[in-house]
C-alpha positions as CSV (number, residue, x, y, z in Angstrom):
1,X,10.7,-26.9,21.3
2,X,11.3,-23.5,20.0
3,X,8.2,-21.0,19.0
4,X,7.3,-20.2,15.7
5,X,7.9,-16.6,15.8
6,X,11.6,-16.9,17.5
7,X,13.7,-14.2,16.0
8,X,11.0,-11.8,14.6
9,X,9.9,-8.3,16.0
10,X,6.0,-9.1,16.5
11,X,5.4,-5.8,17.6
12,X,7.3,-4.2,14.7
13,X,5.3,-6.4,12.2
14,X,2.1,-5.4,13.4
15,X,3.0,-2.0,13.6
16,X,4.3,-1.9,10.1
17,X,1.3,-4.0,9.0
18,X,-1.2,-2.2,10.5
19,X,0.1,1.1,9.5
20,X,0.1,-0.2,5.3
21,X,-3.5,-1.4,6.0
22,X,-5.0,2.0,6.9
23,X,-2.2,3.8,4.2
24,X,-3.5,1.2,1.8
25,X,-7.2,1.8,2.4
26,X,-7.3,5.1,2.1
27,X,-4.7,5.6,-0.9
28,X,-4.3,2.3,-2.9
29,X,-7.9,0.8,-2.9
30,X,-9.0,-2.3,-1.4
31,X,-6.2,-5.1,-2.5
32,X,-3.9,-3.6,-0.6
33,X,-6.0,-2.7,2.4
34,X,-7.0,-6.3,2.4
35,X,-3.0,-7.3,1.8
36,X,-1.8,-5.2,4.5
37,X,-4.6,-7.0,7.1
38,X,-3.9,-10.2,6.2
39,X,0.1,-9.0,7.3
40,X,-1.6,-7.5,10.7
41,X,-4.0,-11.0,11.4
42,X,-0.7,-13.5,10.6
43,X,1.6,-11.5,12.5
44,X,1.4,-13.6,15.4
45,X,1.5,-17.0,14.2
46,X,3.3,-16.8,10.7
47,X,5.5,-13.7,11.3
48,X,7.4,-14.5,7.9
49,X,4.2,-14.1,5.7
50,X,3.2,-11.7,7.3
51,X,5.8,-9.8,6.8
52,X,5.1,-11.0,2.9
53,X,1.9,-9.6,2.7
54,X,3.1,-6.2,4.2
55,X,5.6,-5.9,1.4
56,X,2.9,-6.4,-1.2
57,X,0.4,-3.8,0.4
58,X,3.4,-1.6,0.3
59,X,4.7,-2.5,-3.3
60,X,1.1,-2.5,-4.3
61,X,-0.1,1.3,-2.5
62,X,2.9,3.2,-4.3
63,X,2.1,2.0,-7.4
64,X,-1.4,3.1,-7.0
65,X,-0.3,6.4,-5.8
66,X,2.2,6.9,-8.6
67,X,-0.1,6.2,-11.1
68,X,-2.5,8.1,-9.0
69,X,0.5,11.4,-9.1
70,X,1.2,10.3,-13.5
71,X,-2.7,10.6,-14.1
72,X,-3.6,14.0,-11.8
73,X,-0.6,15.5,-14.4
74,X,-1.9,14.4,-17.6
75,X,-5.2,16.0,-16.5
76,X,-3.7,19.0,-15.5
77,X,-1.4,19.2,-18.7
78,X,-4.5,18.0,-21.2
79,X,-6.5,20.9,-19.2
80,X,-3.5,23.7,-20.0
81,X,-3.4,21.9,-24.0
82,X,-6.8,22.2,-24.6
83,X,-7.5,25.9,-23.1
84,X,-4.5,27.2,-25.0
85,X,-6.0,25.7,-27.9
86,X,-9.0,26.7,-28.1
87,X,-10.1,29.8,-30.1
88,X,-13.5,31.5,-29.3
C-alpha cells in the first residue's frame, strides 16, 4: 500500500503554504489568508490540493497588491491633477 503523499515535498508545501498565508494576511486580505491555510492544514494528507490552494492565495495576493500599487498611483496622480489645477 503506497501513502498518499508519495512523491510530494511535505515540507516544501507547508513551507510555501505557510509563507502565502502570513503574505496573504497581511497584504491581500482575508480570502487569501484563509486560502493559503487551508494549503498549510491539507498539506499532510491531500498534498495535491494543497498545493491548489497555495496557488490561489498566491494568484489571488498579487492581484490585490497590484491593484493595491494601480490605485496608490491614481491617488497620487489625481492629487498632482487637482493641485495644478486649482487657482486661488
Amino acid at each position: 500500500m503506497t501513502t498518499p503523499n508519495s512523491g510530494y515535498d511535505i515540507e516544501a508545501i507547508k513551507k510555501k503554504a505557510l509563507i502565502w498565508t502570513i503574505v496573504g494576511f497581511i497584504c491581500g486580505g482575508v480570502i487569501s489568508g484563509v486560502l493559503g491555510l487551508l494549503g498549510y492544514l491539507k498539506a499532510d494528507t491531500e498534498p495535491e490540493t494543497a498545493q491548489k490552494f497555495t496557488k490561489w492565495a498566491m494568484i489571488l495576493t498579487i492581484i490585490v497588491i497590484v491593484l493595491y500599487v494601480v490605485l496608490f498611483g491614481l491617488s497620487i496622480a489625481m492629487g498632482v491633477f487637482s493641485a495644478s489645477m486649482s487657482t486661488y
